[in-house]
C-alpha atoms as one frame of an Amber mdcrd trajectory, in Angstrom:
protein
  51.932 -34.489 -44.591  51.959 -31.171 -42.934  50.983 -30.747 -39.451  46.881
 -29.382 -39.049  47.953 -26.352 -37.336  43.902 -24.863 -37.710  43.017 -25.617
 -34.512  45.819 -24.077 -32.985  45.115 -20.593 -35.083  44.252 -18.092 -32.672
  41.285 -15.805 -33.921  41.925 -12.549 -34.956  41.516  -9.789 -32.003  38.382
  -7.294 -32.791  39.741  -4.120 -33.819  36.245  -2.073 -32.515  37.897  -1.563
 -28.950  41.232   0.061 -30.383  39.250   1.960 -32.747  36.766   3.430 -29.845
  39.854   4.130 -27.898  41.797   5.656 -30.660  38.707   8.059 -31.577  37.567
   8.757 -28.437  40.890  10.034 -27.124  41.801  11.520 -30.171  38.787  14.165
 -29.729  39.560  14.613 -25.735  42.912  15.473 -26.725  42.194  17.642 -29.226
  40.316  19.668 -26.220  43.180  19.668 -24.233  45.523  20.815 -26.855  43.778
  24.028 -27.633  43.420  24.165 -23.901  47.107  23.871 -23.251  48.273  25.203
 -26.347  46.572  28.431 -26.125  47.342  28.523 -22.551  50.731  28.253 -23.347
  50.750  30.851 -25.747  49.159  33.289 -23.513  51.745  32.860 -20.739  55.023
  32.651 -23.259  53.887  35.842 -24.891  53.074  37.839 -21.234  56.354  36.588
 -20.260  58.274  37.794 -22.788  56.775  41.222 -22.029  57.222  41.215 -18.427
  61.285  40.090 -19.024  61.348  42.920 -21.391  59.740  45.316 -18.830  62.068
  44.799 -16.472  64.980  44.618 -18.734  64.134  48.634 -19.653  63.383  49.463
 -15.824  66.141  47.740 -13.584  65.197  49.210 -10.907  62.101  47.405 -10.775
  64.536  44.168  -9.229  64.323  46.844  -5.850  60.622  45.218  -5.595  61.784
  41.636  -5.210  60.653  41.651  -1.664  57.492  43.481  -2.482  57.231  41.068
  -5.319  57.779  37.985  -2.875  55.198  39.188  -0.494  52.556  39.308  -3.005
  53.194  35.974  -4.229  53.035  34.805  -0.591  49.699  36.577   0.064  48.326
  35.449  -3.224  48.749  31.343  -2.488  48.298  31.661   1.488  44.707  33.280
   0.823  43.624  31.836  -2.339  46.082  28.790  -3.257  46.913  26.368  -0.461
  45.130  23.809  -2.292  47.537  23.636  -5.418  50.830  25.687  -3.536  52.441
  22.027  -4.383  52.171  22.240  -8.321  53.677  20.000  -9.971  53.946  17.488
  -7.103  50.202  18.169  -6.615  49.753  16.646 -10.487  52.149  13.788 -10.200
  50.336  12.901  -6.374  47.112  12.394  -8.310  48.216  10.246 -11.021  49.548
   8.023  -8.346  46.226   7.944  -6.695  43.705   9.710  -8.213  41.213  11.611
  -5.322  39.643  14.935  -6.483  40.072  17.274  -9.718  42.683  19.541  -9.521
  40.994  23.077  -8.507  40.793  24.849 -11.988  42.259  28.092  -9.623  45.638
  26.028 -10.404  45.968  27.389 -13.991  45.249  31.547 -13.204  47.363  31.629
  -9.521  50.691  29.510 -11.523  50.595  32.024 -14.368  50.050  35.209 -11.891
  52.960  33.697  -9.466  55.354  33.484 -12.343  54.927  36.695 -14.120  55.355
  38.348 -10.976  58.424  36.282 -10.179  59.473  37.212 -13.135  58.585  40.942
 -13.474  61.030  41.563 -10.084  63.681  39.539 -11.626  63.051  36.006  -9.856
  65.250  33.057 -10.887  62.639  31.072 -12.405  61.674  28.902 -15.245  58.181
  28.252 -17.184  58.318  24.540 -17.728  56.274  24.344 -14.042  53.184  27.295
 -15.188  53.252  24.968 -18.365  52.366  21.945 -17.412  50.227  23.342 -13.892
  48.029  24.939 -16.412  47.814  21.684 -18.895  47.441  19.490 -16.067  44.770
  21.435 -14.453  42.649  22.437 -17.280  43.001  18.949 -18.968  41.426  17.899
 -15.636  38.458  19.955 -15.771  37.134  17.726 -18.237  37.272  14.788 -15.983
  33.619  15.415 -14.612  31.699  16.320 -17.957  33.309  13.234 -19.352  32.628
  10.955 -16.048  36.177   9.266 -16.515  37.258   6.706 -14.110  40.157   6.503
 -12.010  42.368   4.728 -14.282  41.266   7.236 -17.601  41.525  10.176 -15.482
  45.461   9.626 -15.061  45.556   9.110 -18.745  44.094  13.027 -18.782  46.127
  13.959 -16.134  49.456  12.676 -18.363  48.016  13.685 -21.832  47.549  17.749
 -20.198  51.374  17.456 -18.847  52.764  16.140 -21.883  50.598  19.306 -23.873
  52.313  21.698 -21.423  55.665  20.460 -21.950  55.697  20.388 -25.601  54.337
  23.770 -25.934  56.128  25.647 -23.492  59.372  24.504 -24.969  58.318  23.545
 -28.905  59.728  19.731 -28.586  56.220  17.561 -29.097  58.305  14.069 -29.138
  59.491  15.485 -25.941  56.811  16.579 -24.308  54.751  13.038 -25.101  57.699
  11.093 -23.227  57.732  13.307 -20.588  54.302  13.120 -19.722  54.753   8.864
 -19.263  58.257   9.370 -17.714  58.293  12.177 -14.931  55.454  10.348 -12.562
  57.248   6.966 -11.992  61.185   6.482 -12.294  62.338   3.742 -14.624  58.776
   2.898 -16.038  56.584   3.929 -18.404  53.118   3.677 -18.814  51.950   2.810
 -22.153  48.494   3.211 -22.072  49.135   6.421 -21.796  51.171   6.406 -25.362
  48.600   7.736 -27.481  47.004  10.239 -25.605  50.400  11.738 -24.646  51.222
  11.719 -27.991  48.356  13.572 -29.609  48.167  15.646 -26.645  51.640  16.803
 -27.099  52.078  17.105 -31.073  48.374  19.022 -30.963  49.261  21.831 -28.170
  52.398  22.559 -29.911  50.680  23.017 -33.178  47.728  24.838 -31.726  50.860
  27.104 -29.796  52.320  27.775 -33.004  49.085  29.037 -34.821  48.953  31.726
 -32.273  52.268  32.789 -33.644  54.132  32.074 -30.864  57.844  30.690 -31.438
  60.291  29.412 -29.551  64.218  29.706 -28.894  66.785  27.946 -31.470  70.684
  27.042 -30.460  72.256  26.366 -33.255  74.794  23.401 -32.831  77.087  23.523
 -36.103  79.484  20.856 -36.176  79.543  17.226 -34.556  82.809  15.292 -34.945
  82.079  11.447 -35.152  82.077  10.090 -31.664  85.591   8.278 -30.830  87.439
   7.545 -27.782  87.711  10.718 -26.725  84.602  11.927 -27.359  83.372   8.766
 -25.984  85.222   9.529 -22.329  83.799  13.407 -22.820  80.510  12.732 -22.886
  80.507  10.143 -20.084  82.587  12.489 -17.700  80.251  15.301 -18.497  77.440
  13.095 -17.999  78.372  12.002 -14.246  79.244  16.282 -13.485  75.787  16.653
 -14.913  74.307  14.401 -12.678  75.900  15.782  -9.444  75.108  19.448 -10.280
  71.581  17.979 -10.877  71.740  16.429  -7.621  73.052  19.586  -5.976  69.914
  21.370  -7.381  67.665  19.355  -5.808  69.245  19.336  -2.584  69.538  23.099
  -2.324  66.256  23.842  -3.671  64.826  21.551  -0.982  66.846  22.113   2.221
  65.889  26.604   1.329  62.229  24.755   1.186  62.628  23.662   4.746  64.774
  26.556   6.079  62.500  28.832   5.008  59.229  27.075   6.405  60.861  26.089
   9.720  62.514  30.043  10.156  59.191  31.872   9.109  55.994  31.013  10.502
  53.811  32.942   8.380  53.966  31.618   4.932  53.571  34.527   3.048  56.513
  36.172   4.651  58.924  33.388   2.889  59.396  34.716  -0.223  59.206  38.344
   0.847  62.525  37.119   2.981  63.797  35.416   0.218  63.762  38.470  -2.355
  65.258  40.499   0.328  67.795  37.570   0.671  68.565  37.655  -3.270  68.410
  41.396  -3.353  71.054  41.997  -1.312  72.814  38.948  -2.876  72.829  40.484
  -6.082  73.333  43.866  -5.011  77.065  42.262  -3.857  77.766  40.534  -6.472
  77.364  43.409  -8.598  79.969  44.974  -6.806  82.686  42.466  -7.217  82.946
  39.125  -8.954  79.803  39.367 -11.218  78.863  42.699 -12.830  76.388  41.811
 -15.001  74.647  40.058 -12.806  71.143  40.897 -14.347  72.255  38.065 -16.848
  71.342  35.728 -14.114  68.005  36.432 -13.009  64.748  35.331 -14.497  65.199
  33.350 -17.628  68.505  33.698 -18.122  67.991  32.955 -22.443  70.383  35.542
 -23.372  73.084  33.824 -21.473  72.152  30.117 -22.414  72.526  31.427 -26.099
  76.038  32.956 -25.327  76.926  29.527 -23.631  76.819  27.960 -27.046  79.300
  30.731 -28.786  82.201  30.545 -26.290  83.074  29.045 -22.864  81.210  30.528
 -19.881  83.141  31.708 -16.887  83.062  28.566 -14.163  81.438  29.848 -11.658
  78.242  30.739 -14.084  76.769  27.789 -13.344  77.401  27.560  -9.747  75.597
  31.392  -9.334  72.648  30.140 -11.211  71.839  27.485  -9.416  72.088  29.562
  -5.920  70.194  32.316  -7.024  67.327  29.479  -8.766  67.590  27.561  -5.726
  66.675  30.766  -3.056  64.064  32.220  -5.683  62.169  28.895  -5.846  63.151
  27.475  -2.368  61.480  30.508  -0.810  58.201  30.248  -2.113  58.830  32.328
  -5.309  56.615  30.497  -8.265  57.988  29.021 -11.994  59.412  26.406 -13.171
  63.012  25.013 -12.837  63.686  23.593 -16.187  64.633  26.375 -17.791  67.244
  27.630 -15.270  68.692  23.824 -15.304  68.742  24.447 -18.805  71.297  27.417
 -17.861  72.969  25.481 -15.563  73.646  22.380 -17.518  74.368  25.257 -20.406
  76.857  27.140 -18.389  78.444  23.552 -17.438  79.208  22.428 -20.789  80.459
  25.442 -21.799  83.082  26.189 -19.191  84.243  22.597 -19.706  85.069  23.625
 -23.496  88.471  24.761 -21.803  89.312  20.817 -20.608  87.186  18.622 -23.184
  87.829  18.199 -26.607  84.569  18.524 -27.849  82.914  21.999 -29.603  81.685
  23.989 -27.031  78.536  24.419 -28.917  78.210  20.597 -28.651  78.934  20.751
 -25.243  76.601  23.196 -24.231  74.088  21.312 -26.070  74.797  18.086 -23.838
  74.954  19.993 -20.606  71.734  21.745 -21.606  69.634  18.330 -21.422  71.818
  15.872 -18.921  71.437  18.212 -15.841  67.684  18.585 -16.242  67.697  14.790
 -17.007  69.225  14.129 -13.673  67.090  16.402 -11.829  64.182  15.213 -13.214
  64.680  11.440 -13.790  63.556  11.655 -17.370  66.669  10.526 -19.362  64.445
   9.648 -22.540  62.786  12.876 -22.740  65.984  14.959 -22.308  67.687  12.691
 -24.895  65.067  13.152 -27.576  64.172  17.233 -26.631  67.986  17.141 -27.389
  67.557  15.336 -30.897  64.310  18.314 -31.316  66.265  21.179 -30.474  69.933
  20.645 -31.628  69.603  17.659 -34.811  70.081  14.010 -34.710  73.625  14.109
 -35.329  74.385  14.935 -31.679  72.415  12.478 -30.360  75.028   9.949 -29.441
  76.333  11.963 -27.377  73.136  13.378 -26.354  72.410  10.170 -25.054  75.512
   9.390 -23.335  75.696  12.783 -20.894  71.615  11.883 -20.011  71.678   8.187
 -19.339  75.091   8.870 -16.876  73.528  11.806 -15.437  70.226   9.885 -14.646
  72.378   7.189 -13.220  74.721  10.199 -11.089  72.273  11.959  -9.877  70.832
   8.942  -7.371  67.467   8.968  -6.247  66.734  12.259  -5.493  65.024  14.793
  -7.963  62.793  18.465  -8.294  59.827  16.348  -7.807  59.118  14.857  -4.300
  56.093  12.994  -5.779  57.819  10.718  -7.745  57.791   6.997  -7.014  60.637
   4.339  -7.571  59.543   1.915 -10.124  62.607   0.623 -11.179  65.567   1.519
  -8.757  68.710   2.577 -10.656  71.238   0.950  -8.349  70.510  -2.999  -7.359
  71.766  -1.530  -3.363  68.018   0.014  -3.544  66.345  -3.263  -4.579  63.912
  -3.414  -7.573  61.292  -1.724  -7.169  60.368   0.488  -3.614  57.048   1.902
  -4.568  58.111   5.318  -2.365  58.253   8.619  -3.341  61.602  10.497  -3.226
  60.607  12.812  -0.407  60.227   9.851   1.541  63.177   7.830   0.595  66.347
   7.467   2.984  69.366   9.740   2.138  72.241   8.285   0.564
């Protein structure tokens, strides 16, 4: 006779909660996707003009420390509340205190397109997901969200600048739960980051706006060799990452220990990389224009043929002053060049396509720098097709693990330590942790 299992029948959970959840995020997020998403679009298409500005007047790189100082004035008088960006976002999903001044959104945008207009080394990912962050946050009042739902808006308008900055939604969502807390995710988050992330880069692309391509053409199967390739690329990915980080910050404290008023930093520092480029010209690098601001029309040439070896090298200097200085953007994009220019000089040694290469370079240094191995594994899928992910994968996961526990963002907190010599979980920020 078969065992009366009715009593032990657990009743079926009410599906009301889920469905008030579902609905009521899925109208905040559609909010803060046109928020982001036209936000987004707005800055991408301004600083396409400003990079083509400059392009037809190179002289106007003579104003970098002009450029620098007005920067400096512009946060020392009306930004000192949100001068620490992105760490400022991350900071207040950890503990939530007060919304993020909505001034966040206008002074990021104005910083970078003057960064960029004097030829800066600067990225976009940072005004991106400032703005998303900021003006998802504005809704945290009218909506009266608690602590804990307020982070969930603070990671939903992150992931909606991510993905529609750089036109990788799947991206975007995981980078939202991933950046904030190494080696943990928060999945509570998972639907808002989601919607937030697939709407902004829809509501980008109705404005018209597109995005770059690199076009990856053939994958061999992965073997042996490809096998040791993609691991060996992975660990130089994570030490260039690491050298990033570490050059960025120690200009960071140079700068603010050398120069007592702060608005004088980056005026110093575009003299600094005005004269740096100005010598480099002369000699080892003439086109050394390819370097500063974006860099796209170099990342693109990375994927064609193999990059001189010390590309990657001068890009991260000239990233590292610019931003290090007080100069304002993002550094994704120039780790994109870096990891770009990495791969493809290593064309010359590995016996991979340097397309491929360039491709894996691309997304394992900015996954080392950043700590977000899933996101740069699947914005590698997005951008370059699934048939590289294998060894998309590889180059992130060992550049995560190379890179230690250091980072771009000072903010972040150990969750899950990558090396058992750091324990399980520390619950610090990087900026705080010991150097090793």
């Amino acid at each position: 006779m078969p065992p009366n299992t009715s009593a032990r029948r657990l009743p079926l959970p009410d599906p009301a909660p889920q469905l008030l959840f579902a609905g009521r995020w899925l109208l905040i997020c559609a909010v803060v996707s046109v928020l982001a998403g036209t936000a987004s679009a707005g800055f991408l298409v301004s600083l396409d003009w400003v990079t083509h500005l400059r392009r037809l007047h190179p002289w106007l790189v003579l104003l970098l420390p002009l450029g620098g100082l007005a920067v400096g004035l512009l946060y020392h008088y009306l930004g000192q509340s949100v001068a620490r960006g992105n760490n400022h976002l991350i900071e207040e999903i950890h503990q939530p205190r007060d919304v993020i001044p909505l001034r966040m959104a206008p002074l990021v945008l104005l910083g970078t397109l003057l960064t960029h207009l004097v030829g800066g080394s600067a990225g976009r990912e940072g005004t991106a997901v400032q703005m998303g962050g900021a003006l998802a946050d504005q809704l945290t009042r009218g909506l009266r969200l608690r602590p804990r739902e307020r982070r969930l808006l603070l990671i939903a308008g992150i992931s909606a600048g991510f993905a529609s900055v750089f036109g990788t939604p799947l991206a975007g969502a995981v980078f939202g739960l991933e950046v904030f807390r190494i080696g943990r995710l928060r999945y509570d988050a998972l639907l808002p980051s989601v919607l937030a992330a697939y709407g902004a880069d829809w509501v980008t692309r109705q404005w018209g706006v597109g995005h770059a391509h690199y076009l990856v053409p053939h994958v061999p199967a992965l073997g042996a060799a490809g096998l040791a390739a993609a691991l060996g690329l992975g660990v130089l990915a994570g030490v260039v990452a690491r050298w990033f980080g570490a050059a960025t910050h120690a200009c960071q404290r140079w700068f603010a220990a050398a120069v007592a008023w702060p608005p004088l930093r980056p005026a110093l520092g575009g003299a600094a990389l005005l004269l740096l480029t100005w010598l480099l010209s002369l000699g080892p690098v003439p086109n050394i224009t390819n370097y500063l601001g974006l860099g796209l029309p170099t990342i693109a040439a990375a994927f064609a043929a193999p990059l001189p070896w010390y590309a990657f090298l001068l890009k991260l200097l000239l990233t590292s002053l610019t931003l290090g200085s007080g100069f304002k953007g993002g550094e994704v994009t120039p780790l994109f060049f870096v990891g770009a220019a990495l791969g493809s000089a290593l064309a010359l040694v590995l016996p991979l396509p340097v397309a491929l290469l360039a491709a894996m370079g691309f997304v394992a240094v900015f996954a080392g720098a950043a700590n977000t191995p899933l996101a740069c594994t699947l914005m590698g899928i997005e951008l370059f097709g699934v048939a590289a992910a294998p060894y998309l994968a590889l180059a992130c996961v060992m550049a995560y693990l190379a890179s230690g526990h250091r980072g771009i963002y000072g903010a972040q907190v150990v969750g899950q330590a990558k090396h058992l010599r750091y324990g399980r979980d520390t619950g610090q920020p990087l900026s705080q942790l010991p150097k090793r």
